[in-house]
C-alpha positions as CSV (number, residue, x, y, z in Angstrom):
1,X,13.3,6.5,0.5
2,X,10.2,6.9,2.7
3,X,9.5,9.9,1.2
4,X,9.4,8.2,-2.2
5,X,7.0,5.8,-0.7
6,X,5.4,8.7,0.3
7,X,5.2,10.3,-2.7
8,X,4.4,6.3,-4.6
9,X,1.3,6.4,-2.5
10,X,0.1,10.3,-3.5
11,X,0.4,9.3,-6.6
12,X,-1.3,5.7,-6.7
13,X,-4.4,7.4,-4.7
14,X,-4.8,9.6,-7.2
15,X,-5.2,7.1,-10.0
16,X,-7.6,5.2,-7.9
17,X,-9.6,8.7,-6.8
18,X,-9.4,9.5,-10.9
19,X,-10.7,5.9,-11.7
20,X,-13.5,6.0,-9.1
21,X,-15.2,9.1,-10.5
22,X,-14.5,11.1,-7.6
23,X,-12.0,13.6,-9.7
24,X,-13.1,13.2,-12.9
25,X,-11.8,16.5,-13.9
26,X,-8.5,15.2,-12.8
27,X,-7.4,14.6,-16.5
28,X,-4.0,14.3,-15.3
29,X,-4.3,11.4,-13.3
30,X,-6.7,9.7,-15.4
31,X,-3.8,9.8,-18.3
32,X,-1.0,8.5,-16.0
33,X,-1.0,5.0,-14.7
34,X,-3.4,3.4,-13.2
35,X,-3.6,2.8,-9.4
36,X,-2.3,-0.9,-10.0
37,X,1.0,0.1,-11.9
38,X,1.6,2.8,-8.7
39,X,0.6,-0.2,-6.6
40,X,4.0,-1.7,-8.0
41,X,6.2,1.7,-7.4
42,X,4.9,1.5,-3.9
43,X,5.8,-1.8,-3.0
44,X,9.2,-1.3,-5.0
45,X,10.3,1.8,-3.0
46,X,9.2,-0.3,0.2
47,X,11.6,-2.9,-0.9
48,X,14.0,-0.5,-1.9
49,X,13.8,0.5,2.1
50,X,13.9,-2.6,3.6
51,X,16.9,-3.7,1.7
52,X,19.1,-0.6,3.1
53,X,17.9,-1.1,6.5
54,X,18.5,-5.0,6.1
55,X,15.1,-5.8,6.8
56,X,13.6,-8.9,6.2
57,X,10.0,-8.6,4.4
58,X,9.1,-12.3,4.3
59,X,9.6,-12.2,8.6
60,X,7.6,-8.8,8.9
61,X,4.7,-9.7,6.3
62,X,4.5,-13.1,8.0
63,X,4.6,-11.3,11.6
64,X,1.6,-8.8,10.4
65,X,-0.6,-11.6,9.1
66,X,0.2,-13.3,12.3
67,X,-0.9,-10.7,14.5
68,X,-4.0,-9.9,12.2
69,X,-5.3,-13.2,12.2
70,X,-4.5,-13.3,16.3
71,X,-7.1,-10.1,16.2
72,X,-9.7,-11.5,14.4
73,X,-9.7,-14.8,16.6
74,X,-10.0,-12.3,19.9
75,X,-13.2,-10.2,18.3
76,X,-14.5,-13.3,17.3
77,X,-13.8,-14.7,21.1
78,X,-15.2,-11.8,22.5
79,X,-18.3,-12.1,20.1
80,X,-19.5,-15.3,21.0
């Protein structure tokens, strides 16, 4: 499964990369989905993941935005 993430995200930044201009002679990508529909297959395989190793998203995402926020307080602290 984390290779299919893996593989999810390959394929997601190269329908953003093809969207962007930056491989327009990437006809491939430009006719497959877009980077928002492989947004979906990425967070799908992620849940797919975290279901098997009885992981609880709601607790880590809540953790990271915790710790994220926490960061931003101490640069702003420290940029005062």
């Amino acid at each position: 499964l984390l290779l299919a993430i893996v593989e999810e995200v390959g394929e997601m930044a190269r329908a953003y990369l093809a969207m962007k201009g930056r491989k327009p002679k990437n006809k491939r990508a430009q006719e497959d989905e877009s980077y928002k529909q492989e947004m979906g297959d990425v967070v799908v395989a992620i849940m797919k993941l975290a279901n098997l190793r009885n992981i609880n998203l709601d607790d880590r995402i809540a953790y990271t935005l915790r710790k994220i926020k926490h960061r931003k307080e101490l640069l702003k602290a420290l940029s005062d």
